[in-house]
C-alpha positions as a printed NumPy array, in Angstrom:
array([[-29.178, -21.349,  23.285],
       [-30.734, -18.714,  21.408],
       [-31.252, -16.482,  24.223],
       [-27.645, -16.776,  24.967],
       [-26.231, -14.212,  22.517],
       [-28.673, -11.615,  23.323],
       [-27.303, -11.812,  27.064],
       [-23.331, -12.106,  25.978],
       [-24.275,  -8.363,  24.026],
       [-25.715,  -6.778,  27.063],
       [-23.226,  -7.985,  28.515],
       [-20.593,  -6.215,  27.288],
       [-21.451,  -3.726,  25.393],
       [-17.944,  -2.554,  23.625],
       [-18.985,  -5.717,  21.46 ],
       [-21.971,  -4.586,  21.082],
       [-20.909,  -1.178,  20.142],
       [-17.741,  -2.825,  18.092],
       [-20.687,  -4.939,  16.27 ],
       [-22.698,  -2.03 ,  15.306],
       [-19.807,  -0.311,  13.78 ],
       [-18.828,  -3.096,  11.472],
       [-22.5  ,  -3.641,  10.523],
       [-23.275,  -0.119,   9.65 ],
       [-19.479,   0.372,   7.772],
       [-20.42 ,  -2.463,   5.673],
       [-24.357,  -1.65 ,   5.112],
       [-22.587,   2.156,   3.973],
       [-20.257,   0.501,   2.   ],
       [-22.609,  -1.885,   0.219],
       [-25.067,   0.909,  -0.388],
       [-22.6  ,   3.182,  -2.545],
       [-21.308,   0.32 ,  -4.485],
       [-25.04 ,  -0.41 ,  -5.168],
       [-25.78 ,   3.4  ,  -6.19 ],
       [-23.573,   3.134,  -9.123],
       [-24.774,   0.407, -11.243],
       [-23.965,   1.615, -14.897],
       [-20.162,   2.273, -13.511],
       [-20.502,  -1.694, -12.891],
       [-21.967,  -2.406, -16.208],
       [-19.645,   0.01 , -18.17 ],
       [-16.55 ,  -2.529, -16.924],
       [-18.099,  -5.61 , -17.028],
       [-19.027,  -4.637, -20.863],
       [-15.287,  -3.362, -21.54 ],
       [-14.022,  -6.64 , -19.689],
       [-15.669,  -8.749, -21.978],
       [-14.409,  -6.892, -24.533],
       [-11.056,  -7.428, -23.646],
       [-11.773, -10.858, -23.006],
       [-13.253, -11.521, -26.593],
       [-10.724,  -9.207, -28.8  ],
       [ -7.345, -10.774, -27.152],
       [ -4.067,  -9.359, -27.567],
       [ -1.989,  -8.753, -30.501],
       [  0.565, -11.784, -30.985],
       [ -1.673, -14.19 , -29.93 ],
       [ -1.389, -14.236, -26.322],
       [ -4.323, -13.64 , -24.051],
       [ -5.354, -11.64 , -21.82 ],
       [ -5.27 , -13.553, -18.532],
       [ -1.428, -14.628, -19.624],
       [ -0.581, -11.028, -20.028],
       [ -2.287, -10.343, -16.866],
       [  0.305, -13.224, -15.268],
       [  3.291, -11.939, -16.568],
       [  3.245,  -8.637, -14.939],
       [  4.955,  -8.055, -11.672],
       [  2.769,  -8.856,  -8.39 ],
       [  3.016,  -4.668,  -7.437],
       [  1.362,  -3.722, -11.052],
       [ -1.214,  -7.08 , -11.354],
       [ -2.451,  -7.343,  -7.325],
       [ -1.493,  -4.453,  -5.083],
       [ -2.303,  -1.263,  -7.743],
       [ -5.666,  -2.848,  -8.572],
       [ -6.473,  -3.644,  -4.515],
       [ -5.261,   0.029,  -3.654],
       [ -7.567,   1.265,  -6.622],
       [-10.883,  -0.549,  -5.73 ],
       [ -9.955,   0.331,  -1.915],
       [ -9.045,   4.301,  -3.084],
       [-12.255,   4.396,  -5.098],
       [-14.213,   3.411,  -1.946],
       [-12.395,   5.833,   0.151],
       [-13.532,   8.82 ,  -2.327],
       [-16.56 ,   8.1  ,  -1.944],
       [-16.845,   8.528,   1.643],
       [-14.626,  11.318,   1.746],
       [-16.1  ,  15.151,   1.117],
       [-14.984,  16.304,  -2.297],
       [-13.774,  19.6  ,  -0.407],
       [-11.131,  17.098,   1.534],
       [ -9.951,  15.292,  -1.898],
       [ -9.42 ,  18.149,  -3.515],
       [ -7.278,  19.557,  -0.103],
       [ -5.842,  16.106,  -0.281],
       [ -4.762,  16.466,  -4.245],
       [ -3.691,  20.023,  -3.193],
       [ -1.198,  18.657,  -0.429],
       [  0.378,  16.017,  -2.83 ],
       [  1.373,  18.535,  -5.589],
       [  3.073,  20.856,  -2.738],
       [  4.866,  17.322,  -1.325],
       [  5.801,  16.988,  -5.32 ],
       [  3.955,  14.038,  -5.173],
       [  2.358,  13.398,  -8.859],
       [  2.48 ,   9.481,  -9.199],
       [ -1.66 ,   8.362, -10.348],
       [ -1.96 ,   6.585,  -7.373],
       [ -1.338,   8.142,  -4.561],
       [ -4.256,   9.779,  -3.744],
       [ -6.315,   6.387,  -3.872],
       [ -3.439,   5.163,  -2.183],
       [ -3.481,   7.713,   1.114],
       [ -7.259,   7.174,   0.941],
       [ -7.099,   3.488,   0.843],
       [ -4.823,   3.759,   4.122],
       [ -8.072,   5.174,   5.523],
       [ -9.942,   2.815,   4.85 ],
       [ -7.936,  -0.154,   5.386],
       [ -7.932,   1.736,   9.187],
       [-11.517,   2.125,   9.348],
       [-11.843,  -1.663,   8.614],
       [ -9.216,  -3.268,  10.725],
       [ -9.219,  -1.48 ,  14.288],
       [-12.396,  -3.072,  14.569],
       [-10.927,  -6.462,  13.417],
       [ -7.908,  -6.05 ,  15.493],
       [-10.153,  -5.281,  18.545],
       [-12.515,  -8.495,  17.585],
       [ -9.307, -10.557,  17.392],
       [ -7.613,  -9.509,  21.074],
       [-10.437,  -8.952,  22.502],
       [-10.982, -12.524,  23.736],
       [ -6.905, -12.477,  25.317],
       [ -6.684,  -9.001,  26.757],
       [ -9.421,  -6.591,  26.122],
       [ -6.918,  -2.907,  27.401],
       [ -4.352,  -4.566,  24.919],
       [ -7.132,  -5.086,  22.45 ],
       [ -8.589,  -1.57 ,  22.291],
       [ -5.298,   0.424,  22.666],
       [ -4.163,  -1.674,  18.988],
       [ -7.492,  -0.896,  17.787],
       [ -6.556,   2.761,  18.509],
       [ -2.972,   2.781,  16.774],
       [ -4.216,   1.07 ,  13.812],
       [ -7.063,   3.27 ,  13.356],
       [ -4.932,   6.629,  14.248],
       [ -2.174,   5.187,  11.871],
       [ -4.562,   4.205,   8.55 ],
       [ -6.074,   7.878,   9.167],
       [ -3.823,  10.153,  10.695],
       [ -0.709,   8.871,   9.64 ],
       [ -0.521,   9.501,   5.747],
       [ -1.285,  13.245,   6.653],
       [  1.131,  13.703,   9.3  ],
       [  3.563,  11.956,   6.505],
       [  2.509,  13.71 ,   3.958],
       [  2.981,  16.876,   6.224],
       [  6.455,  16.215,   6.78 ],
       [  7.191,  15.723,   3.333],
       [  5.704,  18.944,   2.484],
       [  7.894,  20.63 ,   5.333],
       [ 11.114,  18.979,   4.391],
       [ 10.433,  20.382,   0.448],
       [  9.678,  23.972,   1.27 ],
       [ 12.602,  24.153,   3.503],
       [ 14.402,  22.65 ,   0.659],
       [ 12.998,  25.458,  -1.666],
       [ 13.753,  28.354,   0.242],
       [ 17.48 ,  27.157,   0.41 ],
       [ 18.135,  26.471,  -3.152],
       [ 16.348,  30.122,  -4.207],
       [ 18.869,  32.338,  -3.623],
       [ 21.51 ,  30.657,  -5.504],
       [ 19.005,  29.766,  -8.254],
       [ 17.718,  33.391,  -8.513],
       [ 21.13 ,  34.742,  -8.984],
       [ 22.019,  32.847, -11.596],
       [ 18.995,  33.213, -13.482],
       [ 19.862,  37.007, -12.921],
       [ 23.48 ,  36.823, -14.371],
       [ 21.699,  34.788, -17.091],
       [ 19.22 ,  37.019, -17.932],
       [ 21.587,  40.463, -17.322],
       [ 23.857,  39.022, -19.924],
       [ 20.884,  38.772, -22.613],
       [ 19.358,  35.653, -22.297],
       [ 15.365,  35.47 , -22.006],
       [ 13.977,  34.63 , -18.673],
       [ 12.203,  30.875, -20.041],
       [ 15.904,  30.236, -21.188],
       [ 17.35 ,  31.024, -18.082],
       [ 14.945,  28.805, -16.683],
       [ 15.862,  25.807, -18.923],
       [ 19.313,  26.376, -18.225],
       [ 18.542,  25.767, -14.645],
       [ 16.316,  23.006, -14.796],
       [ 19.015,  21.154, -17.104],
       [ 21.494,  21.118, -14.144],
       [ 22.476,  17.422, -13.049],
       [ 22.924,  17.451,  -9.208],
       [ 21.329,  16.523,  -6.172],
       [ 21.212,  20.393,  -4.773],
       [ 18.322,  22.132,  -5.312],
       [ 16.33 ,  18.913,  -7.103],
       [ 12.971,  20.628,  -6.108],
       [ 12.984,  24.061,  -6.673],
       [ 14.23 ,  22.379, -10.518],
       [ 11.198,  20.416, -10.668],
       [  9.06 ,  23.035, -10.02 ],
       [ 10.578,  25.326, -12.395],
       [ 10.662,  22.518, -14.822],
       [  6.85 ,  22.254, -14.088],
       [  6.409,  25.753, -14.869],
       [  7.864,  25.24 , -17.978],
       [  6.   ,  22.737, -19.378],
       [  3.128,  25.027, -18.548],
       [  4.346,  27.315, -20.73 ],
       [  4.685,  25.098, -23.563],
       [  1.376,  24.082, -23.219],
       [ -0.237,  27.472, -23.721],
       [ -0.825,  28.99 , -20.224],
       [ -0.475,  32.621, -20.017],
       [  3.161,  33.767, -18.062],
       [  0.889,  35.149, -15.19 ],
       [ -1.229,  31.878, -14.814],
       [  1.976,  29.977, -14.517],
       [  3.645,  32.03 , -12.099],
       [  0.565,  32.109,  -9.757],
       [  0.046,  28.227, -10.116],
       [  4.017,  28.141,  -9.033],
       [  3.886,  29.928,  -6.479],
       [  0.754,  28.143,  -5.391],
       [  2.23 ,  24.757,  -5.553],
       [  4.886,  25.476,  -3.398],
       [  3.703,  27.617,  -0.876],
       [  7.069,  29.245,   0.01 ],
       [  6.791,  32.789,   0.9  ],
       [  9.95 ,  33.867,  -0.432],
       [  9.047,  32.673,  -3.51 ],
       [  5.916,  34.013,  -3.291],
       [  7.56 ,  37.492,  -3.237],
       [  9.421,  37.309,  -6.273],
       [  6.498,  36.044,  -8.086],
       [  4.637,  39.157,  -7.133],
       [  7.445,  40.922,  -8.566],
       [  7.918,  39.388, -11.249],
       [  4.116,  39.67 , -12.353],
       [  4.153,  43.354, -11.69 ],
       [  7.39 ,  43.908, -13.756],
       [  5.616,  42.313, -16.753],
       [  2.022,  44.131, -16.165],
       [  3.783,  47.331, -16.034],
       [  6.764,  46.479, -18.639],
       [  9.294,  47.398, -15.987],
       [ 12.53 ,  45.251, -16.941],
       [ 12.844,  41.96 , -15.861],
       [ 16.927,  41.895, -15.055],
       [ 16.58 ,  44.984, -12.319],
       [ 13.518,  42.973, -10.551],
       [ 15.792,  40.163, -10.732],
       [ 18.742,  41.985,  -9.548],
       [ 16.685,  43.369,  -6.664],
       [ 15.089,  40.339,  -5.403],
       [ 18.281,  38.449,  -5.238],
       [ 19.633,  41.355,  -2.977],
       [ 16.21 ,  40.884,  -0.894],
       [ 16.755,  36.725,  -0.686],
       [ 20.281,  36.971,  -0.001],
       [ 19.714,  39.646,   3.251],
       [ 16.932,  37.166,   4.204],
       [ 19.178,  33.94 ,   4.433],
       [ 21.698,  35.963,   6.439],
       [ 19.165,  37.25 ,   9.251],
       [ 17.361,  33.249,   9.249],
       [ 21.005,  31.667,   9.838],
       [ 21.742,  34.794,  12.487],
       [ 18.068,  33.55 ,  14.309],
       [ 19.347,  30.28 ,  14.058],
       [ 22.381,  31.02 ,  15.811],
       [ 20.881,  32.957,  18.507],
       [ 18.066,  29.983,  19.415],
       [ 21.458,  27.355,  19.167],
       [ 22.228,  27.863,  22.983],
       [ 18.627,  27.829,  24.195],
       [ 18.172,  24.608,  22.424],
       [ 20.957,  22.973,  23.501],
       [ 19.915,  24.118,  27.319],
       [ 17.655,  21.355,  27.591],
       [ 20.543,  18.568,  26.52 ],
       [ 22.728,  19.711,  28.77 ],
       [ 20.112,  19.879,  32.09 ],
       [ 18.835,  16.637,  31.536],
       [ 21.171,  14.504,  30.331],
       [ 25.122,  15.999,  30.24 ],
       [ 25.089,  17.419,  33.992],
       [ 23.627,  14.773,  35.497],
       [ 26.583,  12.144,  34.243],
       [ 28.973,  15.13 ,  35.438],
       [ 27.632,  14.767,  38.78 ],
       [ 27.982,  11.321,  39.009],
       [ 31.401,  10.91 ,  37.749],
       [ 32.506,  14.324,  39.753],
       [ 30.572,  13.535,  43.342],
       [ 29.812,  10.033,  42.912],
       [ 33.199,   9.317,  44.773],
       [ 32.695,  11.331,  47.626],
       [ 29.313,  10.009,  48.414],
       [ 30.148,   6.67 ,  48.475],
       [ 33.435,   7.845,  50.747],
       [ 30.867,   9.826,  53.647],
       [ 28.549,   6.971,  53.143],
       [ 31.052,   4.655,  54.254],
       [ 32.331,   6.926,  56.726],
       [ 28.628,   7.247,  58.359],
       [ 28.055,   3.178,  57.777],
       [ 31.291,   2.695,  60.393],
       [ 31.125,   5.249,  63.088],
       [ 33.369,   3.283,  65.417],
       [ 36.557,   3.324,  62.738]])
């Protein structure tokens, strides 16, 4: 018997291989947690702390812990520990990309970066376990879900996360024009530029929600003590839109070179107005190649059916009795 499961590896060695994997994820994953043993200790200390000072009121801990809701008491803590162990595999260079890519998705919440990173790991540890699990029932069934789960837990946040950040700048670039011209009549009829901007950002409506949180971001900048210049270049880095790039740029140079503010203004509205005229005339002009392909492969072929459909069936039934 004990020279069995030696065989059953060489066997087949995708278990073997499958085997390895898991042994060497969890030996990795075991190692970092043991190369930070005063993070451990600096918890367990504050845990007991909490454990021994209470709460005000008289309740305790553990029954505060119990009256929260499940998301906040099990599911933030388990995408936390998981997130935490996903950093730590994960190149600092690709967090910080990561961090970077949430902020242009307007994506600010505490946990979503361990939460994107936990995805990763929970892929890393259950296409293996999914492949262990099938394996035994259909082994081509077993490795193609091992392949989906693990392309899903890593790829899929950032192709999500992509789209998100697609679907905002588009959002951006329409909402400019129509921003930037009223912050023009605001400013040409003597209102400062910040106040302008709060007049914008205190709008109500679903139209243009982004560009108003961005703005709005850029304005608590500002009341927080970052230079005008800082600001602008941190807005215009966050969203990554290259109109708005452009009247950044101008705007920066109109206040290093004290050139007023309302003729920049004036002028890029002019420029952002001509360029959402020529994008919706290339949008009509790619409308009938687009709709080429609809119409080959699936609107012509039901007009051929309805329109000679008939007539074959008549000359094959013609052909079928020769003698009539």
């Amino acid at each position: 018997m004990r020279g069995v499961a030696p065989l059953l590896l060489a066997a087949d060695p995708i278990g073997m291989a499958a085997a390895c994997f898991v042994a060497v994820t969890a030996v990795t994953m075991v190692g970092f947690g043991l190369a930070t043993p005063r993070e451990r200790d600096v918890n367990r200390r504050v845990a007991a702390l909490a454990a021994v000072q209470g709460a005000p009121g008289g309740f305790a801990p553990r029954q505060q812990l119990l009256e929260q809701p499940f998301m906040r008491r099990v599911v933030a803590p388990a995408i936390a520990v998981l997130g935490k162990a996903g950093e730590r595999l994960t190149p600092r260079s690709q967090v910080r990309l990561l961090s970077e890519r949430l902020h242009q998705a307007g994506v600010y919440a505490p946990l979503a970066l361990q939460g994107i990173l936990a995805m990763r790991v929970m892929g890393v540890i259950l296409a293996p376990l999914a492949w262990w699990l099938l394996a035994p029932f259909n082994p081509g069934a077993a490795l193609i879900a091992a392949a989906l789960i693990a392309m899903l837990g890593i790829s899929g946040s950032g192709m999500f996360l992509a789209k998100m950040i697609t679907n905002r700048r588009e959002a951006i670039v329409r909402a400019l024009p129509d921003a930037l011209d009223l912050i023009t009549s605001c400013v040409e009829a003597g209102i400062s530029f910040d106040a302008a901007l709060m007049r914008i950002t205190s709008r109500d409506n679903d139209a243009g929600r982004e560009l108003r949180e961005e703005l709005a971001r850029y304005l608590s900048d500002m009341r927080m003590g970052r230079p005008r210049v800082e600001a602008l270049r941190e807005l215009s880095r966050r969203c990554g839109v290259q109109d708005l790039e452009g009247v950044v740029a101008a705007l920066i140079q109109a206040d290093q070179l004290g050139v007023g503010i309302g003729i920049v203004l004036r002028t890029q509205s002019v420029h952002l107005r001509m360029r959402r005229r020529q994008r919706a005339q290339e949008s009509a002009l790619k409308a009938p190649i687009k709709m080429l392909f609809p119409l080959v492969f699936f609107i012509f072929p039901a007009m051929f059916v309805v329109t000679l459909g008939p007539a074959v069936l008549r000359v094959i039934d013609t052909f079928a009795r020769p003698g009539l």
